[in-house]
N, C-alpha and C positions, 0 to 999 in steps of 0.2 A: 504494500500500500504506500502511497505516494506520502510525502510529507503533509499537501494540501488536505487529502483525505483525510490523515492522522488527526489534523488539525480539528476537520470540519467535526468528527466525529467526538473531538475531545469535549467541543465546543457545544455539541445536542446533549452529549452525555451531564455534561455540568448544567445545562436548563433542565434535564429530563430532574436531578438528584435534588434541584430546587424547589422541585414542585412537590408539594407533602399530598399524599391521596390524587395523583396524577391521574387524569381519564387520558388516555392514545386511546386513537382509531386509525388503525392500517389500511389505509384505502389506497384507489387508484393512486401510484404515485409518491405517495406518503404525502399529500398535498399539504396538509398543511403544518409539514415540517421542512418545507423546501427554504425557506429560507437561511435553511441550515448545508442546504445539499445546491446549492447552484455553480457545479463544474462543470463545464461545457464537452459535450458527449461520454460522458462518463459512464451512462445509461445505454448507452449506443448500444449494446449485444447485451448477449445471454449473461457472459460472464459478470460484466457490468453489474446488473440488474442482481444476480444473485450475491455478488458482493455488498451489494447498498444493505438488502434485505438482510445479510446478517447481518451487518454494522448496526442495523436498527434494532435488531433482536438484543443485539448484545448491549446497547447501551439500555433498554427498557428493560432487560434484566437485572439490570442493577440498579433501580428504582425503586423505590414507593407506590405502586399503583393502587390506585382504587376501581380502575376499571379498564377495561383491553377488547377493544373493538376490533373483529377481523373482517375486514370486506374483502373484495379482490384485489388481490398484492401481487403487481408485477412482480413476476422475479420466486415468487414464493412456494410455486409448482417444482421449482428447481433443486431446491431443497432437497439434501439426503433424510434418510429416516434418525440417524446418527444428529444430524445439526438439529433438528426437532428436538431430539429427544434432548439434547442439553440445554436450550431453549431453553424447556418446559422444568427444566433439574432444576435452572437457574433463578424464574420464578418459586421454584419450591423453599431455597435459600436466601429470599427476598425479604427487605425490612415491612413488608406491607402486614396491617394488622387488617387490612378486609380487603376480600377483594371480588369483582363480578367480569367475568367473562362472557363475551355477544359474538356471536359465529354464526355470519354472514352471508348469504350467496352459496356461492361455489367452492370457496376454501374449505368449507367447514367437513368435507368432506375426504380432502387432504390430509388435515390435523387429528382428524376422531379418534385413532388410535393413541395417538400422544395425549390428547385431550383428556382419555376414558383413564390414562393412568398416573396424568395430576390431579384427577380428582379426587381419585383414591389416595391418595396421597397427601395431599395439601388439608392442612390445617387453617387456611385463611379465607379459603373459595366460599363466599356465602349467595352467589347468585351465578347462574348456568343460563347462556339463552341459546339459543338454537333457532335462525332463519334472520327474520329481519323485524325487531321490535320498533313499529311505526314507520317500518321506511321500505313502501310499498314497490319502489323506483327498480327494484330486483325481484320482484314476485316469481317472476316469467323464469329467473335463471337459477333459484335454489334447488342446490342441488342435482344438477344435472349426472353427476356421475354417483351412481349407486354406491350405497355403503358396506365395504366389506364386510364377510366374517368375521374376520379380526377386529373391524370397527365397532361390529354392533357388538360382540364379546366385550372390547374392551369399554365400552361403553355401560356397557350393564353391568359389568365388576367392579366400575367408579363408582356408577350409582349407589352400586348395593355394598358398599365398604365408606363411601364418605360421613365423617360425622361433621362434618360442619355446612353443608352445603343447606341451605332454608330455601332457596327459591330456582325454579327450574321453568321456564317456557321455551314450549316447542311448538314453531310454525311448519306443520307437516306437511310434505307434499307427496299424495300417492302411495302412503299409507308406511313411508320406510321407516321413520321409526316406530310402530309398533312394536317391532319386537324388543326394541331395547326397553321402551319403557312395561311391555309386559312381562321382562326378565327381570328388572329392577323394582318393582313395585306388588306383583304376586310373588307367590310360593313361600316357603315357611322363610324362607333367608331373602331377606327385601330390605330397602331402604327406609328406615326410621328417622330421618334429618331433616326431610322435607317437608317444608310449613304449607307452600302456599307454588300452586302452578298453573300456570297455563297452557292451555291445547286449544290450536289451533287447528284444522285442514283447511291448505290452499288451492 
């Protein structure tokens, strides 16, 4: 990484550490953290793109958040399952004393796996959304790639192991998650943590 990069990175990292209870939203672009990222073709390819995306990870890992918005993130398909998973290690290491996660469109489908096993995990997670809470603008495109095996498993082994998670809404589309929440909320070994949820079908 270049020096400029080093800089620019050092430079969001110490605005992200300023903010106590920090809301990010990963969207198109990281828009409106650009004014942290304006070097000229840097984004230009793959590589690019996937280098931004962990640069962003890594500094909102070492953060305070109180809440973690994923929409579509150039760059973020790119991702190994490896950089995920430390991502999500890094959050679990985090000074944040509460935290609510929103998963998006079409990433959320990406992440699930990783997702299903900070839940289980994390002792700060008190809110889980799943689709698009009031932001209709993506209806048409959540979810378009089907959720593994492995997602809907790890998704039902977060639910049915988190104790601290209180609020959970899912905008479903096409019935996929069903099974996750029919694994995590019947049969004798279910989730007890959850106050208060939403279901939607779109």
């Amino acid at each position: 990484m270049g020096s400029s990069s080093e800089d620019t990175l050092k430079r969001f990292a110490e605005h992200l550490q300023t903010q106590e209870g920090t809301s990010i939203r990963l969207s198109d672009g990281v828009l409106e953290y650009n004014r942290f990222f304006e070097i000229p073709g840097e984004l230009s390819d793959l590589s690019g793109q996937k280098k931004r995306v962990l640069e962003v990870l890594q500094a909102i890992g070492n953060c305070k958040l109180g809440e973690l918005t994923f929409d579509d993130v150039p760059g973020a398909e790119l991702l190994s399952s490896e950089e995920w998973d430390s991502f999500f290690s890094s959050l679990l290491s985090s000074q944040s004393s509460s935290l609510e996660i929103f998963l998006e469109c079409t990433l959320y489908s990406t992440v699930c796996t990783h997702v299903g096993a900070f839940v289980a995990k994390s002792s700060t997670l008190e809110g889980l959304w799943f689709g698009f809470p009031g932001n209709f603008r993506c209806r048409d495109r959540i979810t378009m790639i089907p959720l593994s095996n492995a997602a809907v498993r790890a998704l039902s082994e977060g639910l049915v192991q988190t104790k601290c998670l209180r609020k959970l809404s899912v905008f479903n589309k096409e019935g996929e998650m069903a099974d996750v929440l029919t694994s995590a909320f019947t049969g004798d070994v279910r989730n007890t943590s959850v106050e208060y949820i939403i279901y939607r079908e779109i």
